[in-house]
N, C-alpha and C positions, 0 to 999 in steps of 0.2 A: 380485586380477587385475592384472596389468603393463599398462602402459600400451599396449603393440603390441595386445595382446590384446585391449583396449577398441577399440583402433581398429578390427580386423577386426572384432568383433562388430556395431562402428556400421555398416561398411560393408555385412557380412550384412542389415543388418537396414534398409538401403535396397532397396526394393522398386521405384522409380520406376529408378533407376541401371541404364544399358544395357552391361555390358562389351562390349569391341572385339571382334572377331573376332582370330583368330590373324594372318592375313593383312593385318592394317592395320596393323603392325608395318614388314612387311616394305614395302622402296620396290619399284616396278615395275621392270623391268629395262628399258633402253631398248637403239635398235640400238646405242649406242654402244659401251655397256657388252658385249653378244651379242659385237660384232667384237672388241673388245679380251680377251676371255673367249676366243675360238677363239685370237687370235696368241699368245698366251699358250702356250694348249695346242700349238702348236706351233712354238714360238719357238727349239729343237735343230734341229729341221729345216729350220727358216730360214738359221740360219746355217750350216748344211750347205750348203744350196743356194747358198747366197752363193760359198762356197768351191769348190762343182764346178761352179758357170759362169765360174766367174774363171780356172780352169784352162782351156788349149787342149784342142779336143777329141777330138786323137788319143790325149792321157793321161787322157781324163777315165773315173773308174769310178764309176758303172756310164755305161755310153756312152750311152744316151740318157733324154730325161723321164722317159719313162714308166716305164722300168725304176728311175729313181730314186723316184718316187712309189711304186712300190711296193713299194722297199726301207724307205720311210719311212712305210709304212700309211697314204699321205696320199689325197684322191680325186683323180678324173682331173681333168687339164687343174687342179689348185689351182697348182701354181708358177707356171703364167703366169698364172692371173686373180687370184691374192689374192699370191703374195709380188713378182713382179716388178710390180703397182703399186703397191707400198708407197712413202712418201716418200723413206725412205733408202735406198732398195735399189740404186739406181746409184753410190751415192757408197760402200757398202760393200763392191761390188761391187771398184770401183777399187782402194781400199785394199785388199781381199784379192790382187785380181790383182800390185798391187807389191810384195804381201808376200812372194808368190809368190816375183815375178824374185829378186827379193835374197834369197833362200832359195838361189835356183837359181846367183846371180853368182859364188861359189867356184869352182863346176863348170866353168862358164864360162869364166873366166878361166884354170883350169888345164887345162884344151883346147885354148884358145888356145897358150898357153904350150907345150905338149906338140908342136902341129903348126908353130911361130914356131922353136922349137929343130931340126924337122928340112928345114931349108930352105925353109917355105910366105912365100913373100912377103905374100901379104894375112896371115897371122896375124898375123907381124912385127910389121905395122904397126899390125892392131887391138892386139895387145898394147902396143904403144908409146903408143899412142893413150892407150891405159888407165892406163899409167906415167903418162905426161904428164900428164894431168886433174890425176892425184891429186897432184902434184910442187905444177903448178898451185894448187890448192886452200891448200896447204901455205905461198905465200906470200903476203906482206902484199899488200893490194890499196890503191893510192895513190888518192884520191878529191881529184877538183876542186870547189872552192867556187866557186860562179858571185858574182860582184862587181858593183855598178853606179857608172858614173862620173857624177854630176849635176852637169847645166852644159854635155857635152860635147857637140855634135850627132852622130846618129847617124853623116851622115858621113865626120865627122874620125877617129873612134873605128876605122871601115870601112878607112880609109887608114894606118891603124896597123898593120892586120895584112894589107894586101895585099900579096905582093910586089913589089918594085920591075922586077926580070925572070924571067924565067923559063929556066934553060939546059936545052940542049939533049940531048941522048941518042941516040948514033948507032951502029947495030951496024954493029961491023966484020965480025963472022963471024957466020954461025948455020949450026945443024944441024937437019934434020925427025929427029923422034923419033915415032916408030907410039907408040900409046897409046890402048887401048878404041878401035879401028877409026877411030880419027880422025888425022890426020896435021897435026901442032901442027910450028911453029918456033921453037926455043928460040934466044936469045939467048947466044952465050959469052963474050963480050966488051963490054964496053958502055965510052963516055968520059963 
């Protein structure tokens, strides 16, 4: 007889010895576990939803909740009481929304461009605008290191960079220019 063998026979042949139940095995499931168990199960649907509220709602499909609940076999009224209070659901929210725009910025931009080339003033200018940025972006940015002088009193340091006069600027001419219903005077000449 092998030694495993001897062992179950000893253990048969304890009479007092209570084996467990099947179930003392298993841990108890708490709510925690339950809630994390359903997001689980529907954690596709989640991020669906993230994506069709981050869209505006004249392109959103399907157009409202509840027609999405139950494209997604989900119960009524679950997106608002279990996925919009979830902790990240605003901040995924966002990030899908601008994943969005910049999806959509190409389009945008050659729109622009499309109605800038046949004469529209405001395109023009948003597309310049656009040029611009990105020109912007493109060069070095010059940073100032802040320095301190010890010794020097704050108001001698003050007289250092104040100017000594100030001149003057005097319109010779100007012109009223209309602009957004408001009637501004530009300056053409200045001394």
């Amino acid at each position: 007889m092998s030694r495993d063998q001897k062992d179950i026979t000893s253990i048969s042949d304890m009479k007092d010895f209570v084996f467990p139940e099947p179930s003392f095995f298993k841990k108890p499931k708490t709510e925690q576990q339950k809630v994390y168990k359903m997001k689980a199960k529907h954690e596709n649907s989640y991020k669906a939803f993230i994506k069709w509220s981050a869209t505006p709602k004249p392109i959103r499909e399907p157009k409202t909740r509840l027609e999405f609940e139950r494209k997604w076999k989900l119960p009524t009224r679950y997106t608002s009481t279990v996925f919009q209070t979830r902790a990240d659901f605003h901040q995924r929210k966002m990030n899908a929304f601008w994943e969005w725009v910049f999806d959509k910025m190409p389009e945008v931009v050659y729109a622009s461009y499309r109605r800038a080339i046949t004469n529209s003033v405001a395109d023009t200018k948003i597309f310049l605008d656009l040029v611009g940025k990105r020109l912007d972006q493109g060069q070095e940015q010059k940073k100032m290191q802040t320095f301190k002088i010890i010794g020097v009193s704050k108001e001698k340091m003050d007289a250092l960079f104040e100017p000594e006069a100030y001149e003057e600027a005097k319109i010779i001419e100007s012109k009223e220019v209309k602009k957004d219903k408001e009637t501004q005077t530009l300056p053409l000449q200045t001394l």
